[in-house]
C-alpha positions in Angstrom: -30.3 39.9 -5.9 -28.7 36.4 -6.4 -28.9 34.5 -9.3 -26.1 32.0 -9.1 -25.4 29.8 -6.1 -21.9 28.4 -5.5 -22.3 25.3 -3.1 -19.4 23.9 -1.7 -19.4 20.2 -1.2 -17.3 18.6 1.6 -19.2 19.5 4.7 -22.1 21.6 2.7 -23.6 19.3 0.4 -22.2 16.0 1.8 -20.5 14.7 4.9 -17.4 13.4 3.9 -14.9 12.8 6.9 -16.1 8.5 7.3 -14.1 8.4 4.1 -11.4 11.2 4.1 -10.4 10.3 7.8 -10.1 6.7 6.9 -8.0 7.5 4.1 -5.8 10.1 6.0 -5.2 6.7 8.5 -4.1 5.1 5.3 -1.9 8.1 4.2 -0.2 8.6 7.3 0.2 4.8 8.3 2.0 4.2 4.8 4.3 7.2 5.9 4.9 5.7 9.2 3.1 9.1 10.5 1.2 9.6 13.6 -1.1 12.4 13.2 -3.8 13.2 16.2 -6.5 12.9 14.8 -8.0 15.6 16.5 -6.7 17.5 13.9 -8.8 16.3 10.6 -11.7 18.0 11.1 -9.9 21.4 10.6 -7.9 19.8 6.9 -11.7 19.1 5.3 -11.8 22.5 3.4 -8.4 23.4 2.0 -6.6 21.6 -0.6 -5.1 18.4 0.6 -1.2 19.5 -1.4 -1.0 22.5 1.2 -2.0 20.3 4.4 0.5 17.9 3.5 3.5 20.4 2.2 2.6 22.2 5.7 3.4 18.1 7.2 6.1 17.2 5.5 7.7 20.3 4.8 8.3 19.3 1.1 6.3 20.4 -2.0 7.1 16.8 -4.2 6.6 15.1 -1.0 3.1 16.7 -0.4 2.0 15.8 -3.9 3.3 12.3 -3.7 1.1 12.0 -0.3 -1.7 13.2 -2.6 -1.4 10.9 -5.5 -1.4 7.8 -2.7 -4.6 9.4 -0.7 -6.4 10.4 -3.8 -5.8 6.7 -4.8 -7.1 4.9 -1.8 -9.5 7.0 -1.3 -11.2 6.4 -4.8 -10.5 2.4 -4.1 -13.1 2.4 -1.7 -13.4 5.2 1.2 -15.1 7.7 -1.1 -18.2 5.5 -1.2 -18.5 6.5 2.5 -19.9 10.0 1.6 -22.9 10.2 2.6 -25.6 13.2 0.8 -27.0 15.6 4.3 -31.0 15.7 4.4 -32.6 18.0 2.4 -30.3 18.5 0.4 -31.5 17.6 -2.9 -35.0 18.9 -1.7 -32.9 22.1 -1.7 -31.6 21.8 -5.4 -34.6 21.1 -6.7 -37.1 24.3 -5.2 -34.3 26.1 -5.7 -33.9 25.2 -9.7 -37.6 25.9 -9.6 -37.4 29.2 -7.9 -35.1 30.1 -10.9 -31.7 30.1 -9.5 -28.8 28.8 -11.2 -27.5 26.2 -8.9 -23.2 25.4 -9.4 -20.7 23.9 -7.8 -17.1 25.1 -6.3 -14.9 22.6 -4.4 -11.3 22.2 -3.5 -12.3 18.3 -4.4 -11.2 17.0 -7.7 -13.3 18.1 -10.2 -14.4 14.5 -11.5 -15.2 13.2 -7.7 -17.2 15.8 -7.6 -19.1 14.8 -10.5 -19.2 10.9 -10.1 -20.5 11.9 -6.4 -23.4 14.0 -7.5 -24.6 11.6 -10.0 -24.6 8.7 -7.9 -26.8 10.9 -5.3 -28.9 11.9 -8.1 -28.6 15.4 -7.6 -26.5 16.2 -10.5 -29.0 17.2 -12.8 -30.3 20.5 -10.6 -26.8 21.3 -11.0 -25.5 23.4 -13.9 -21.9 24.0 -13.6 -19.4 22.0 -11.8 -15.7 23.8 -10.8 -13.9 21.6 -9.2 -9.7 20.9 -8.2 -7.3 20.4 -11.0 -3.9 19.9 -9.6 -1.2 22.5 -10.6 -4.3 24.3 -12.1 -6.8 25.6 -10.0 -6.6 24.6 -6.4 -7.6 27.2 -3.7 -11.4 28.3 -3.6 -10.6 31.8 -4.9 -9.0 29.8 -7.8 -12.1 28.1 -8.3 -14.7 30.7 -7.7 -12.3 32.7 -10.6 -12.8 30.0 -12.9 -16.5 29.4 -12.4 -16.8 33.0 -12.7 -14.8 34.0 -16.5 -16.4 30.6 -17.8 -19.8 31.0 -17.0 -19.1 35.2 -17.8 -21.1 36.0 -14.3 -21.3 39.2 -12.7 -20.1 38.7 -9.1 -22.4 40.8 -7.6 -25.3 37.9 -8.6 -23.3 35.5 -7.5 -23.2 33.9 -3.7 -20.9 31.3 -2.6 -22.6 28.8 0.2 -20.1 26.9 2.5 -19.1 26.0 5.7 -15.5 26.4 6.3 -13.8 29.7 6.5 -11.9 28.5 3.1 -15.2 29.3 1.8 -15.5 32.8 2.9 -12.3 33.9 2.6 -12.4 32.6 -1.0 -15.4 34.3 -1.9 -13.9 37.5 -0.9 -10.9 37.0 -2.5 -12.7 37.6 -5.7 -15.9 39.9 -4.3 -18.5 37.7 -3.1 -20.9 36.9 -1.0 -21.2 34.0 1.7 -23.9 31.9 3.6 -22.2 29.6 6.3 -23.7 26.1 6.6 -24.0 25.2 10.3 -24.1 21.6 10.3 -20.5 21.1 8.7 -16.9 21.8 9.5 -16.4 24.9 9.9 -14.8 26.6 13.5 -17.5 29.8 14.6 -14.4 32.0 15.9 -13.1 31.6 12.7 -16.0 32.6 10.7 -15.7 36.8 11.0 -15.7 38.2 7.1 -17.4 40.8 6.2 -18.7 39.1 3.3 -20.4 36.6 5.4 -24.4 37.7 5.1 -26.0 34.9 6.9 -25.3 31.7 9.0 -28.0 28.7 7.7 -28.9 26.3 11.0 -30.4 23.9 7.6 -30.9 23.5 3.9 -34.4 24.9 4.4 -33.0 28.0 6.4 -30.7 28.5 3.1 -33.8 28.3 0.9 -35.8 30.9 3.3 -32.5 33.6 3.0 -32.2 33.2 -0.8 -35.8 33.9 -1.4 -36.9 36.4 1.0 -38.1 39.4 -0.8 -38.4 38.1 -4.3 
């Protein structure tokens, strides 16, 4: 049975592509880039330093792409987020139902943070693990950290995403994973074995998680 529930964010608990797309213009314009743009949808997920290095075929580069999105973005695009209904409905029955409700994102740790609060649904959330450059930066680096500081047994444990970064993360380190339909994520791509259930909605999540107890 599951005890602890490791949301993603982009794409899970927020829509976030109004203010990450804007910001990849910005990025790409300063570099005198042209990017089709058909393409972002697929770089909401991993970390930003391995989309870039992949672009510019330079490691410094990638993080000096990162420093100038991560600073735009912040100036202004990340107040385009926007929390998906039923979300913190979702947080809060499932705090009730006794579930330990966390955090693990390839965002920055403190974005994170700021972007829960200001939605108010920071306090049905217990543990935040979050992107620290040249730290932790992959989702198996952040489920792994989540998981030795909060000394959880992975077989409680259940990561909830949308993007096959979240999957294949949580099998990296021997987890579970529920899909979220209604964010980024590509269907063909989604085939793990860990995957135990595809959620068409926050309540469908709820239904899953509680089934049985």
């Amino acid at each position: 049975m599951y005890r602890r529930l490791f949301f993603d964010f982009d794409g899970t608990i927020c829509d976030t592509s109004q203010g990450i797309y804007a910001t990849l213009d910005d990025t790409f314009a300063h570099y005198g880039m042209t990017v089709d743009r058909r393409n972002y949808p697929r770089w909401i997920g991993p970390p930003l330093s391995e989309t870039f290095e992949t672009l510019f075929g330079d490691r410094d580069k990638a993080y000096e792409a990162v420093a100038f999105f991560r600073k735009r973005y912040c100036e202004g695009n990340i107040k385009l987020t926007r929390l998906y209904d039923g979300i913190a409905d979702l947080f809060a029955r499932l705090k009730a139902d006794g579930f330990s409700v966390c955090v693990a994102t390839c965002k920055k740790e403190e974005e994170a943070i700021a972007l829960l609060k200001s939605f108010g649904v920071y306090d049905s959330v217990d543990f935040v693990s979050g992107l620290v450059y040249h730290l932790r930066e992959t989702k198996q680096e952040v489920l792994s950290h989540a998981l030795d500081s909060l000394g959880a047994k992975v077989e409680e444990c259940v990561m909830i995403g949308d993007t096959v970064f979240d999957s294949e993360g949580a099998q990296a380190v021997g987890m579970d994973c529920i899909i979220c339909e209604w964010g980024f994520g590509v269907r063909e791509q989604l085939t793990q074995p860990n995957i135990v259930f595809f959620a068409a909605s926050p309540e469908d999540v709820r239904a899953f998680l509680t089934e049985g107890r």
